[in-house]
C-alpha positions as CSV (number, residue, x, y, z in Angstrom):
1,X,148.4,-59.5,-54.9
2,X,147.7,-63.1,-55.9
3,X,151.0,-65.3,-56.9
4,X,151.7,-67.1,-60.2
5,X,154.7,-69.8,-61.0
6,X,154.9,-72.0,-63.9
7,X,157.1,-75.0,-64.7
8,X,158.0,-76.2,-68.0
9,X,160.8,-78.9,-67.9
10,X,161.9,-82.3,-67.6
11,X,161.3,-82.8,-64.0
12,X,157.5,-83.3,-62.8
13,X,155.7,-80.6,-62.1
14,X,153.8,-80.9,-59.7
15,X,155.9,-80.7,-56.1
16,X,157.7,-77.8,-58.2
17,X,154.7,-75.8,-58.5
18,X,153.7,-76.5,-55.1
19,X,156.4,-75.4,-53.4
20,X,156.3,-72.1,-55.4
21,X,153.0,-71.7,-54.3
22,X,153.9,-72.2,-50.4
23,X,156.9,-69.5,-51.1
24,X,154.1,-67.1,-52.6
25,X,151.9,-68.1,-50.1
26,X,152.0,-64.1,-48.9
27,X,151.2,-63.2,-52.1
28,X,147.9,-64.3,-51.4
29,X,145.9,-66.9,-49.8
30,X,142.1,-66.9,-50.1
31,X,141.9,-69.8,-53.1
32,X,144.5,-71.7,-54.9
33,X,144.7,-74.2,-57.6
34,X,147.3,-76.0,-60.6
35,X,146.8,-76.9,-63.9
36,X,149.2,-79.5,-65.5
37,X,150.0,-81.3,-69.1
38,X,149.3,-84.8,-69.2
39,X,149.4,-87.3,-72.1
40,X,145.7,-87.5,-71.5
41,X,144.9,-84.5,-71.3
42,X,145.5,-81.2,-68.2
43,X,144.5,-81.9,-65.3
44,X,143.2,-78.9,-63.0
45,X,142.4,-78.7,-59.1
46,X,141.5,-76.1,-57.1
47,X,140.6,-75.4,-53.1
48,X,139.3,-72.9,-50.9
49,X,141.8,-71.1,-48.7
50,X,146.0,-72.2,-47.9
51,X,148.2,-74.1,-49.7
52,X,147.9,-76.6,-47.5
53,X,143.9,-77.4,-48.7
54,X,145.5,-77.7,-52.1
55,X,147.7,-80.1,-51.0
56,X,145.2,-82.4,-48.9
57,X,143.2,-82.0,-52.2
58,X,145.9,-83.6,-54.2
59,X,146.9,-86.3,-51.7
60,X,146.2,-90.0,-53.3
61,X,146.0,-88.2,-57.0
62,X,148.2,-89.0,-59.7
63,X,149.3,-86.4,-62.1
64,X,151.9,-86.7,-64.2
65,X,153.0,-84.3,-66.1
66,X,155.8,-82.0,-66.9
67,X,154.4,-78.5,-68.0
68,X,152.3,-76.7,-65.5
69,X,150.8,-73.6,-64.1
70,X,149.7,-72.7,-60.5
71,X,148.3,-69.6,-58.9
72,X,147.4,-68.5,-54.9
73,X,144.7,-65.7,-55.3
74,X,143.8,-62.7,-53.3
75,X,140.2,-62.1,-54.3
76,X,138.6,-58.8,-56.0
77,X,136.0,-60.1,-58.8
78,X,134.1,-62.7,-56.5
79,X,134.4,-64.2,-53.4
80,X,136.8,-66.8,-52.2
81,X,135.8,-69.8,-53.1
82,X,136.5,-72.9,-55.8
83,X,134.5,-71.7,-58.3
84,X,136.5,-68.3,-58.4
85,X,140.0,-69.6,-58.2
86,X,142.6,-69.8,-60.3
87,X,143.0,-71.4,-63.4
88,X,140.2,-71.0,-65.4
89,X,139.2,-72.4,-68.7
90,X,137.3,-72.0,-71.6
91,X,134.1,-73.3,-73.3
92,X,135.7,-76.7,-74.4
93,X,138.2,-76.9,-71.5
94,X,141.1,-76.3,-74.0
95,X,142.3,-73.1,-72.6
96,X,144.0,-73.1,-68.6
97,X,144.7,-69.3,-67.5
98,X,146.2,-67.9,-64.4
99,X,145.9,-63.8,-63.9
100,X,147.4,-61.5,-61.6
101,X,145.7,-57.8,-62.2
102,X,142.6,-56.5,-63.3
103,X,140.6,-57.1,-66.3
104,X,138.9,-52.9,-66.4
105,X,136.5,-53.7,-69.5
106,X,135.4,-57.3,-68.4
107,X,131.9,-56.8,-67.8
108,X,131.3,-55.4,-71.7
109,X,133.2,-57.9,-72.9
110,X,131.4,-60.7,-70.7
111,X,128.5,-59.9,-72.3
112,X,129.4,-59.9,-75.7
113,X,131.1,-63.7,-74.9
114,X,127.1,-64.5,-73.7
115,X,125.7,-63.5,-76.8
116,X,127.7,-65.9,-78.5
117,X,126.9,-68.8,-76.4
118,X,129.8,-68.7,-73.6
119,X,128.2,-69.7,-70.2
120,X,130.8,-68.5,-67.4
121,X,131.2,-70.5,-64.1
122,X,132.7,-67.6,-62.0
123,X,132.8,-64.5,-61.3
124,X,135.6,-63.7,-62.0
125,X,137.4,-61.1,-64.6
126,X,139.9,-63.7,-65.0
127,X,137.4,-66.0,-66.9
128,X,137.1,-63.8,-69.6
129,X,140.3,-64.2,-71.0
130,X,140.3,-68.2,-71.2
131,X,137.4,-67.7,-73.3
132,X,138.6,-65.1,-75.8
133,X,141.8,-67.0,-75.5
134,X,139.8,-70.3,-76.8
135,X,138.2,-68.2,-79.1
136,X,141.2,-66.5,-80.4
137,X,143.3,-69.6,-81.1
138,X,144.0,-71.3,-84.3
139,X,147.2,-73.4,-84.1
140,X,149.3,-70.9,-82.1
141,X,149.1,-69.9,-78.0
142,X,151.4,-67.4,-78.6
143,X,149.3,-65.5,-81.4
144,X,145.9,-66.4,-79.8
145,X,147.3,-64.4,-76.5
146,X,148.7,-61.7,-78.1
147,X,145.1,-61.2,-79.6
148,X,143.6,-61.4,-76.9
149,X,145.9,-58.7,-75.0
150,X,144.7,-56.2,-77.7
151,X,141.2,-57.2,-77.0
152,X,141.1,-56.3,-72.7
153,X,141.8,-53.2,-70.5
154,X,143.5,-53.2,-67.6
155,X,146.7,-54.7,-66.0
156,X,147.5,-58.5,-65.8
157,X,150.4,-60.7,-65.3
158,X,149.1,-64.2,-67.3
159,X,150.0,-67.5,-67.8
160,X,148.1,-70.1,-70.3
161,X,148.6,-73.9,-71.1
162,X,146.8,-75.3,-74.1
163,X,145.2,-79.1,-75.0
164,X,146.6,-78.6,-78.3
165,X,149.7,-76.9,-77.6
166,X,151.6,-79.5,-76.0
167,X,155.4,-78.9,-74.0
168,X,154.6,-75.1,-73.8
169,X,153.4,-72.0,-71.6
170,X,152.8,-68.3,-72.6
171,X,153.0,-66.2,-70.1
172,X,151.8,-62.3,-70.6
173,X,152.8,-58.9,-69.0
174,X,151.3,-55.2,-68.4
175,X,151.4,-53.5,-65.0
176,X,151.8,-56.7,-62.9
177,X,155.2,-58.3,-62.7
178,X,156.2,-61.3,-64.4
179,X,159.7,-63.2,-64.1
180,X,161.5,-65.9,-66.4
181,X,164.4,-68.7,-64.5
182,X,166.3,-70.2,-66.7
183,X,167.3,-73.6,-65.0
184,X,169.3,-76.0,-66.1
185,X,166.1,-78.7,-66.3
186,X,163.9,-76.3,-67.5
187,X,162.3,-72.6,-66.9
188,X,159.9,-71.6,-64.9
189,X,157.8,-67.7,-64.9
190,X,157.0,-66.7,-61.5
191,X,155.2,-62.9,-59.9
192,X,158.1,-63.3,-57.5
193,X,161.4,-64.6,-57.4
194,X,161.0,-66.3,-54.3
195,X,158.7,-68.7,-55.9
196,X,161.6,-70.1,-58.2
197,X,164.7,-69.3,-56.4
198,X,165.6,-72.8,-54.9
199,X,165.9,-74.1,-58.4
200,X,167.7,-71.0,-60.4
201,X,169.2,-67.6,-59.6
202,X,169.2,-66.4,-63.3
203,X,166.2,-64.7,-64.2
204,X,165.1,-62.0,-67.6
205,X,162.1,-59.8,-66.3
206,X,159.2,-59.4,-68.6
207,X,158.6,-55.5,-69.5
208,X,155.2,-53.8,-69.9
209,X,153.4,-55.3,-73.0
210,X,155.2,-58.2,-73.6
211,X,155.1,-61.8,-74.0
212,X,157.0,-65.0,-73.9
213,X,156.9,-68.6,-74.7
214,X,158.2,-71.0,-73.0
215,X,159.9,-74.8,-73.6
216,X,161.9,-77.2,-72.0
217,X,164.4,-76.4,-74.5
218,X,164.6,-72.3,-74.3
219,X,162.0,-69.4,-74.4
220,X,161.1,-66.6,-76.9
221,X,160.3,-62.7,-75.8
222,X,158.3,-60.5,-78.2
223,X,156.5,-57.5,-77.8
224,X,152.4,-57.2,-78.5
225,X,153.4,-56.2,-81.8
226,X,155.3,-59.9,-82.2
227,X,158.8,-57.8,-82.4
228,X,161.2,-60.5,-81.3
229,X,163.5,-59.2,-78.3
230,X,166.5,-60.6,-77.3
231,X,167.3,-59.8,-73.3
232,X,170.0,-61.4,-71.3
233,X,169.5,-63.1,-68.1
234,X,170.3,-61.4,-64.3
235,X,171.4,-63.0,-61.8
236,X,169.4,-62.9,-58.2
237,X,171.6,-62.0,-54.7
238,X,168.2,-64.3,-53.0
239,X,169.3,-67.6,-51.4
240,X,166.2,-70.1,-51.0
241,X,167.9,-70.2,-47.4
242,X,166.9,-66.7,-46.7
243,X,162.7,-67.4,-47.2
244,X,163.0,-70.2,-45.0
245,X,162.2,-69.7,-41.0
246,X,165.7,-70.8,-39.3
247,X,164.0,-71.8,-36.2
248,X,161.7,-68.8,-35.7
249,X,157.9,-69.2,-35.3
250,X,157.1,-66.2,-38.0
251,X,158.6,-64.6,-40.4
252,X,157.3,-61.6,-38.9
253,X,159.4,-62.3,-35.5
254,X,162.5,-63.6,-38.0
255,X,162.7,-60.6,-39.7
256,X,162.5,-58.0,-37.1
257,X,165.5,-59.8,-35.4
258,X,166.9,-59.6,-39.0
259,X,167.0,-55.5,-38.8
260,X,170.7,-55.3,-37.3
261,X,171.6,-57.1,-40.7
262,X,169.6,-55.4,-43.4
263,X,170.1,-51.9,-41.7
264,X,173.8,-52.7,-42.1
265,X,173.4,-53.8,-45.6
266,X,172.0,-50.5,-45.9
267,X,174.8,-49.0,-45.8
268,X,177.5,-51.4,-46.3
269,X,179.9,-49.9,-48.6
270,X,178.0,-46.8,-48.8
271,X,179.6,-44.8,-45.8
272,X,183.0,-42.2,-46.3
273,X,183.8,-42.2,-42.8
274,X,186.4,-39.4,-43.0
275,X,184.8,-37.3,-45.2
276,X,181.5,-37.6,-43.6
277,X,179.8,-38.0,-46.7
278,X,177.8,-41.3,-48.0
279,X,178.1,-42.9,-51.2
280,X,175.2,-43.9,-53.2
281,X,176.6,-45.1,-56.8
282,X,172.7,-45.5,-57.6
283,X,172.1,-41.6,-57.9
284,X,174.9,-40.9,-59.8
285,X,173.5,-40.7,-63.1
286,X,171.4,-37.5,-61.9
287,X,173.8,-36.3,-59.4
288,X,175.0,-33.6,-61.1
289,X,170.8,-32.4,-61.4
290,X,169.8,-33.7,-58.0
291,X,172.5,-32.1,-56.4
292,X,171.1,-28.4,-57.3
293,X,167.3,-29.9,-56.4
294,X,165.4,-27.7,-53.8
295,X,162.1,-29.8,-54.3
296,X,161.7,-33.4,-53.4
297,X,158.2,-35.2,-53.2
298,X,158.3,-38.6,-51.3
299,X,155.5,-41.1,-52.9
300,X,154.5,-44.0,-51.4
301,X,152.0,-46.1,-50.1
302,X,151.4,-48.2,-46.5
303,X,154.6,-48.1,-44.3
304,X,156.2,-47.1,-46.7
305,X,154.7,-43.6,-46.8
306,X,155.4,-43.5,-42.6
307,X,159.2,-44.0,-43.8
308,X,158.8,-41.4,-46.3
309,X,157.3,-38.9,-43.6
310,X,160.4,-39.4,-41.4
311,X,162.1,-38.8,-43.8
312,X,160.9,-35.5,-44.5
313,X,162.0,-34.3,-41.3
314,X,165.3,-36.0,-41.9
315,X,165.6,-34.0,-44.9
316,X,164.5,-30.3,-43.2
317,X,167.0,-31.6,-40.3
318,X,170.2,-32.0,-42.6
319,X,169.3,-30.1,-46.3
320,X,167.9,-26.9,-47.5
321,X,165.5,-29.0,-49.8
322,X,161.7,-28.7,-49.4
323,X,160.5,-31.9,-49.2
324,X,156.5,-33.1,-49.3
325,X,155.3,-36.2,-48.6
326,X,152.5,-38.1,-50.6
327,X,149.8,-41.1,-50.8
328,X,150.8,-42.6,-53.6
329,X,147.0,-43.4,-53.9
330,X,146.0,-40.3,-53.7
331,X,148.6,-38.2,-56.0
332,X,148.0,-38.7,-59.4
333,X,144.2,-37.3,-58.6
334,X,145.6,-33.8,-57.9
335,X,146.6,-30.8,-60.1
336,X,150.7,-31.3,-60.0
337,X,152.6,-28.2,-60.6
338,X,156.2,-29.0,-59.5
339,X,159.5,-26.7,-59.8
340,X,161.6,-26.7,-61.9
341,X,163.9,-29.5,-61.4
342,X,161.7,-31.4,-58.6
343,X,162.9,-35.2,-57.9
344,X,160.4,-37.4,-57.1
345,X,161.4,-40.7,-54.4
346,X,159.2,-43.9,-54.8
347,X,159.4,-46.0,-52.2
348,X,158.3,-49.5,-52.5
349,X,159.3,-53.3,-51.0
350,X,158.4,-54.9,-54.5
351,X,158.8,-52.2,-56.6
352,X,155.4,-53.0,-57.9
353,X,153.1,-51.2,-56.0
354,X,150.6,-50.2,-58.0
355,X,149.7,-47.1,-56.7
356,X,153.3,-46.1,-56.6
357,X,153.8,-46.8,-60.1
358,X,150.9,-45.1,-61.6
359,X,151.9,-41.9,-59.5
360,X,155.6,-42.0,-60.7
361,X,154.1,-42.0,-64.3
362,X,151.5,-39.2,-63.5
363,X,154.9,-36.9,-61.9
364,X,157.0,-37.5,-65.5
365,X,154.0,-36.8,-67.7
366,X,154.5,-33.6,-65.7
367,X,158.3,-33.3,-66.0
368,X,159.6,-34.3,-62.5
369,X,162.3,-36.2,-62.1
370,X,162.5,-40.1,-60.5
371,X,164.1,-41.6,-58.3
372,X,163.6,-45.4,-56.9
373,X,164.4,-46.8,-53.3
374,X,163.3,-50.5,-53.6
375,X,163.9,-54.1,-52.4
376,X,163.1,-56.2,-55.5
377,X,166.7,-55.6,-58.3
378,X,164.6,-55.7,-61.4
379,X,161.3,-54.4,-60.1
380,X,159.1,-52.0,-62.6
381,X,159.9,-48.8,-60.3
382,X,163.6,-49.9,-60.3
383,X,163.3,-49.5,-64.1
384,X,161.0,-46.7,-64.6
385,X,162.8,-44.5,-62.4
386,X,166.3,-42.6,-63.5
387,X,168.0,-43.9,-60.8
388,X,167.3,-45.5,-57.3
389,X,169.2,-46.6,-54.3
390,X,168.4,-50.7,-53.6
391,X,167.4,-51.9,-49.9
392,X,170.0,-55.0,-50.1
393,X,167.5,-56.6,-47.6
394,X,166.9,-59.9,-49.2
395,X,163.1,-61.3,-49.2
396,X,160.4,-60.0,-46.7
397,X,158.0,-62.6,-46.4
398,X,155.7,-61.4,-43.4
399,X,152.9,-59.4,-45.2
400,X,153.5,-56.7,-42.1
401,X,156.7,-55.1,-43.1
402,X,159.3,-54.7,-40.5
403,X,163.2,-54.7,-42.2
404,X,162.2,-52.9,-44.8
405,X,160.8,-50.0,-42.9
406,X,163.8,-49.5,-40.9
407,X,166.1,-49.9,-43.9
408,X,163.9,-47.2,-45.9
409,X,164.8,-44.6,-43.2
410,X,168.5,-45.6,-43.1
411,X,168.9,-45.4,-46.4
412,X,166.5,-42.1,-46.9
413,X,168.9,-40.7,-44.1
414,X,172.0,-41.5,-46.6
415,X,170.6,-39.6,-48.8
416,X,169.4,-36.6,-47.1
417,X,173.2,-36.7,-45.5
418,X,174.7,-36.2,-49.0
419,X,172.9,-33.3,-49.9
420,X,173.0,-32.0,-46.9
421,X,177.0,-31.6,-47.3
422,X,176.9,-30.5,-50.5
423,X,174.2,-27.6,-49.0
424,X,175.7,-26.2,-45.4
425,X,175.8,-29.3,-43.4
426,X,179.5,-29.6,-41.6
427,X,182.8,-31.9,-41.8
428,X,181.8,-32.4,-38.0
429,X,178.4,-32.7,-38.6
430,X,178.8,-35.0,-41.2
431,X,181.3,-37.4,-39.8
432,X,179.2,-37.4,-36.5
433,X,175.9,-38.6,-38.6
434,X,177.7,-41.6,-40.2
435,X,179.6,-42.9,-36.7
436,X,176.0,-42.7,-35.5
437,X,174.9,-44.7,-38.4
438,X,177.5,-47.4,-38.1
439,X,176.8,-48.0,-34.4
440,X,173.1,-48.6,-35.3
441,X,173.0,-52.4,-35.6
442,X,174.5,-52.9,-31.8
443,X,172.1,-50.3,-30.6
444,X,169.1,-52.5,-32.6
445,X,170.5,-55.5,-30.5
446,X,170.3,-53.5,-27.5
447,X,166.3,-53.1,-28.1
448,X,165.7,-56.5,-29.6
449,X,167.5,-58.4,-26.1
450,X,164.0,-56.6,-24.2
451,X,162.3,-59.0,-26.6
452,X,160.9,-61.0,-23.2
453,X,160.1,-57.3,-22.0
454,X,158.3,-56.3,-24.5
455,X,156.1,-59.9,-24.3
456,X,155.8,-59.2,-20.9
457,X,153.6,-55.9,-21.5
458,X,151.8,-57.5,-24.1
459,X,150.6,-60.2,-22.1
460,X,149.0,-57.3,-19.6
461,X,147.5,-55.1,-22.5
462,X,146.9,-57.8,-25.7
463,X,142.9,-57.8,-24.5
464,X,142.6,-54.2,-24.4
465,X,140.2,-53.2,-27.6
466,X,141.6,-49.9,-28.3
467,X,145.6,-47.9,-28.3
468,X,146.5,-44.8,-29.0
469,X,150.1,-44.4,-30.2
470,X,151.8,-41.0,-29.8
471,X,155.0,-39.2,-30.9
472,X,156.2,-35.8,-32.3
473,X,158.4,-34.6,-35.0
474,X,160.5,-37.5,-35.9
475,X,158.6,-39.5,-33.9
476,X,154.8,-38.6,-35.2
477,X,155.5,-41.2,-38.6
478,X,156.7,-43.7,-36.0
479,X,153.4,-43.5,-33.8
480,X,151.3,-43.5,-36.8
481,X,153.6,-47.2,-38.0
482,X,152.9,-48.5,-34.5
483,X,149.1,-48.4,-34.8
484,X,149.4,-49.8,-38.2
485,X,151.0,-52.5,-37.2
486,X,149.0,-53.6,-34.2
487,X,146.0,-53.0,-36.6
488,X,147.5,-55.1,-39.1
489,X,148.5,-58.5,-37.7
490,X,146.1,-58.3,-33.8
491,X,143.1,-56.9,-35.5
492,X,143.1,-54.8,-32.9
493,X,141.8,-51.0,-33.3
494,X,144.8,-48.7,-33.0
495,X,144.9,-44.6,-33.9
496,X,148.7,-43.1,-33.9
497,X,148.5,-39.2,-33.5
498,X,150.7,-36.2,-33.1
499,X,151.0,-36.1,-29.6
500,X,149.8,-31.9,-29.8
501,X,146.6,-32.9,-31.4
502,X,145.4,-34.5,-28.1
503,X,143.3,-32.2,-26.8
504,X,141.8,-31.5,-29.9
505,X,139.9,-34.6,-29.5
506,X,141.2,-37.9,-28.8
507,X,142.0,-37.4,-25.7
508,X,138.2,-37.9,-24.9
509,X,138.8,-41.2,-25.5
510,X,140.8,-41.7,-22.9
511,X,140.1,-44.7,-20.1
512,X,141.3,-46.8,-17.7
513,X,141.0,-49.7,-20.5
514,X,143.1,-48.0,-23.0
515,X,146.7,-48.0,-23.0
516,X,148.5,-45.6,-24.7
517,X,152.3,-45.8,-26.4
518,X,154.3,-42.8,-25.9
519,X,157.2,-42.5,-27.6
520,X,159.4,-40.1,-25.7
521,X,163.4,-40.0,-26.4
522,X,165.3,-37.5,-25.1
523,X,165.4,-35.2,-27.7
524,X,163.7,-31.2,-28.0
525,X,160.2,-33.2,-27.6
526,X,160.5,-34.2,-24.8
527,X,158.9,-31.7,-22.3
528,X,156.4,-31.4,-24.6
529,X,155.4,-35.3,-24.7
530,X,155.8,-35.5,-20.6
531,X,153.2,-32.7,-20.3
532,X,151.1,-35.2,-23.0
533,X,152.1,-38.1,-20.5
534,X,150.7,-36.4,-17.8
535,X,147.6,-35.6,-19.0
536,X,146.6,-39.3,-19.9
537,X,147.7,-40.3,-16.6
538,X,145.6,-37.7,-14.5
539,X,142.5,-39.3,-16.6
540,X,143.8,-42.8,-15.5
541,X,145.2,-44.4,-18.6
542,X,147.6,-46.3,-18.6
543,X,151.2,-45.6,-20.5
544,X,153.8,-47.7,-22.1
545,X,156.7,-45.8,-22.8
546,X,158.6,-45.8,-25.6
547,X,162.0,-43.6,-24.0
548,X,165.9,-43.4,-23.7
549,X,167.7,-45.5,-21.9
550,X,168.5,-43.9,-18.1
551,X,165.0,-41.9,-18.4
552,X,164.2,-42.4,-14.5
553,X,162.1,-39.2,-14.4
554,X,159.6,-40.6,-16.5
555,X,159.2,-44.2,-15.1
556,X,157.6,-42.4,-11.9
557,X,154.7,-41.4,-13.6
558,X,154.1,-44.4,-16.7
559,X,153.0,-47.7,-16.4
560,X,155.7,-49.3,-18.0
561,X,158.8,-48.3,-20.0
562,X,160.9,-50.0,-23.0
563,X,164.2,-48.4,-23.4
564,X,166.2,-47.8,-26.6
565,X,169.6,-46.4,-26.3
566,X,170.4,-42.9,-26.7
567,X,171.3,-41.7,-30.4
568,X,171.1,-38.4,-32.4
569,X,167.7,-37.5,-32.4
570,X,166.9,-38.0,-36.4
571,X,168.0,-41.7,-35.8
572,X,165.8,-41.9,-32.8
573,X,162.5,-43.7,-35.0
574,X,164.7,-46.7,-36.3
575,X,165.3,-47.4,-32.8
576,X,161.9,-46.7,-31.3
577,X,159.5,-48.7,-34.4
578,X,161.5,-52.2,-33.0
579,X,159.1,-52.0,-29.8
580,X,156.2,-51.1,-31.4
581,X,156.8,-54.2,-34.3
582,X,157.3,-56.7,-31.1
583,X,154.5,-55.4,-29.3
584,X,152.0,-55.8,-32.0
585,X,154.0,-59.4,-32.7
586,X,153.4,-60.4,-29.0
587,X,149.8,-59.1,-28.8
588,X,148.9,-60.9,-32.2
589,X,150.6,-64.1,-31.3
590,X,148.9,-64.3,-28.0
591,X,145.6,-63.4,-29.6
592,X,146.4,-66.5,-31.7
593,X,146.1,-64.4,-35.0
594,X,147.7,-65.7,-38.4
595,X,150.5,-63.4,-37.8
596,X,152.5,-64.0,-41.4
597,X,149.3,-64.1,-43.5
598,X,146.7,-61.6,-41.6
599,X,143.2,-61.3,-43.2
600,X,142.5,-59.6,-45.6
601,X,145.9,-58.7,-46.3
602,X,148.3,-59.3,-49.2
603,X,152.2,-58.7,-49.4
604,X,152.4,-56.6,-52.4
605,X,149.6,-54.7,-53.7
606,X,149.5,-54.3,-57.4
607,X,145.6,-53.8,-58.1
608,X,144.1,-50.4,-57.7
């Protein structure tokens, strides 16, 4: 949630940390605001919903001023509005704080700051450290933050300015990310890379419990303790070109026509075609552990826990590993008791999902072993996991994820593939999975040129007030992705089901006004999901199938049909979630929702 970037250099600040604020713009968008150094003084503004009402704010202002911090917030501790956003300040308007997180103990500590005469002006947890901050300084930012760390509970990714500490920013970490560029002008701190990426590709990630300062000239890590630490900078594979919209009215829209790419990137490099057997470098460290693994629980939260349940069928298709799949939200609150060598499998876009994390640390506190499959190179699961496989993806902007979802199940099929030949799984079988892996990306292009299709059945259903989505086996996660993403971006009410659950009770819900997507390969599901068909369509609903390519039994008896071309059936879901991601695209963009920014709704979740 919520986006931070900073600037400290010798160019002004202020179009820098705008534009850092429009690339975090996904990040959050309820309330943002800036705070920037000035000879006179800092001067601070803030607005009520998008960047933009920031901007309009600013227009005729002068600020100048070469040291700055900026923030886009999601809300939690008050409502959206000016008084709430971000930055804050302190009693004598000394202090300038932005926070990502969640102050846990800010209501006992509040009150103690009222006894002693601090009036607050929001609502917000945030407030709470530019007072103890205020309080807590005495000639140095960096020792009056580090104070103030030992004094709050909770997670928070910070950044503060000072009157009296001019040419600087001290920027915080625990449990929500935080990133220093190094530029050649200056360095900036940023929750996201994307927010700093047109300006510098060489970045040093903040760890848990840490601090920095930061100067035109250079910056300084220490821990909470004030242990100096000396980390090198990485360098970024992001262009700025790839967060920018090349034509396409969403990012949403750019990025599903995108998934030929990143689902080869998936794989590029990572393929033995001969030997039918993947290579993930990523796993080696614990290959010789994971290799003997029977257990494997998938974490995750969002779509990201649809991929994980494909990919437990994946895995019961091609190993002899039991594989469970969890709510990350929902894990740590349950008695674990895990097998000897179990491997647990975050999966996560920015790696800093906080749900995801905390149940990754719950699983090691009880032995398991972890594994990462992320986007973000440098992400907190990326480094408190063993090992990991990266997505390769480059940046997903669109708060409804698309590429990453289908690159999660190419890469979670990789995986399952490699074990699966070092269990019983075939030469033949094998080298047929990764032929049918390479010809993916032309298949994708197949389903993507129905684009105009797709719009086409939208434009008869977007007014419709209730789907159902429906699938089996492989094809049950997809279903359940479907209606998420309709929900999602259309506000529309969606429910994805096993198809056999039916009659157990949703099939009263069946009418003439509610359309239902089927999603019905050819594969050993498919009687099974006709006879479904069948009985929607004797209680007149309508049907949009989701089906292989050639499938002219079924389009005598559904409404309409989108075709995906035939595959092996545990490749068939990322083929058949493309129609469902266009279909909610079409029916939110004729429903004129915000369809990159939906309410509500943030990109990457790290509050509880």
């Amino acid at each position: 949630m919520c986006g931070i970037v900073c600037y400290v250099g010798q160019k002004q600040a202020r179009p820098i940390l705008l534009e850092g604020l429009k690339q975090l713009e996904y990040r959050g968008y309820d309330s943002a605001g800036l705070a920037i150094q000035q000879e006179d003084g800092i001067a601070c503004y803030r607005a009520v919903g998008k960047i933009v009402e920031l901007e309009r704010k600013l227009n005729g202002v002068d600020i100048n001023g070469n040291v700055g911090i900026a923030h886009t917030r999601w809300a939690t501790h008050g409502e959206p509005s000016e008084a709430n956003a971000h930055p804050h300040w302190d009693q004598d308007e000394n202090v300038f704080v932005i926070h990502n997180g969640i102050i846990e103990n800010f209501i006992v500590l509040k009150k103690k700051l009222e006894k002693h005469g601090i009036t607050f002006r929001s609502e917000t947890d945030t407030e709470v450290l530019a007072h103890l901050i205020g309080l807590n300084f005495n000639g140095s930012l960096n020792e009056a933050v580090r104070k103030t760390m030992s004094q709050v509970e909770g997670t928070f990714g910070l950044a503060v300015i000072h009157r009296n500490a001019p040419g600087e920013i001290v920027v915080a970490r625990r449990g929500s990310p935080l990133i220093i560029g190094v530029g050649e002008d200056g360095h900036f701190a940023a929750s996201d890379v994307s927010a700093m990426v047109r300006h510098t590709n060489k970045v040093v990630h903040l760890e848990e419990n840490e601090l920095a300062t930061l100067t035109t000239e250079g910056f300084s890590i220490s821990t909470a303790q004030a242990k100096p630490i000396e980390r090198s900078t990485e360098t970024v594979e992001w262009r700025a070109e790839d967060a920018e919209l090349n034509g396409f009215p969403h990012f949403m829209l750019k990025e599903i026509y995108e998934q030929p790419e990143t689902i080869k990137n998936a794989f590029r490099g990572r393929l033995e075609p001969g030997e039918g057997v993947p290579k993930l470098g990523g796993i080696m460290p614990v290959w010789d552990s994971l290799k003997e693994c029977r257990h494997v629980v998938i974490v995750a939260c969002g779509t990201s826990y649809y991929a994980g349940a494909v990919g437990r069928y994946v895995f019961e298709r091609l190993t002899e590993i039991d594989v469970e799949v969890e709510l990350a939200s929902e894990f740590r609150y349950r008695k674990l008791n895990f097998p000897e060598n179990t491997f647990i499998v975050a999966l996560s876009q920015s790696g800093e999902t906080a749900d995801t994390l905390a149940a990754i640390r719950e699983a090691k506190r009880k032995g398991a072993r972890l594994l990462g499959m992320v986007n973000v190179v440098g992400s907190s699961i990326s480094r408190e996991t063993e090992a990991g496989v990266y997505n390769h993806a480059g940046p997903e902007i669109g708060v409804a994820s698309t590429k990453i979802f289908t690159s999660q199940l190419t890469i979670l099929t990789l995986l399952a593939l490699l074990l699966g030949r070092h269990h019983n799984l075939s030469l033949t079988e094998g080298v047929e999975a990764i032929r049918a892996i390479q010809a993916l990306p032309e298949l994708m292009k197949d389903v993507l040129s129905q684009a105009h299709h797709i719009e086409a059945i939208a434009e008869k259903y977007h007014k419709c007030n209730n789907w159902l989505f429906l699938g089996r086996k492989y094809n049950y996660p997809i279903a359940m992705e479907g209606a998420l993403k309709l929900k999602e971006i259309s506000y529309i009410h969606a429910e994805g089901y096993p198809a056999g659950e039916m009659k157990h009770g949703p099939i009263a819900l069946i009418n003439p006004e509610m359309p239902t997507v089927a999603i019905i390969p050819k594969d050993d599901m498919y009687e099974k999901m006709f006879s479904n068909i069948q009985e929607i369509k004797s209680r007149k609903g309508p049907v949009i199938a989701v089906a292989t390519k050639g499938d002219d039994d079924l389009r005598e008896i559904v409404d309409d049909v989108i075709e995906i071309p035939k595959t092996l059936d545990f490749l068939n879901p990322i083929l058949a979630v493309v129609p469902c991601q266009l279909l909610s695209y079409y029916c939110a963009s004729l429903l004129n929702r915000d369809i990159d920014k939906p309410r509500n709704l943030a990109k990457s979740v790290t509050v509880e």
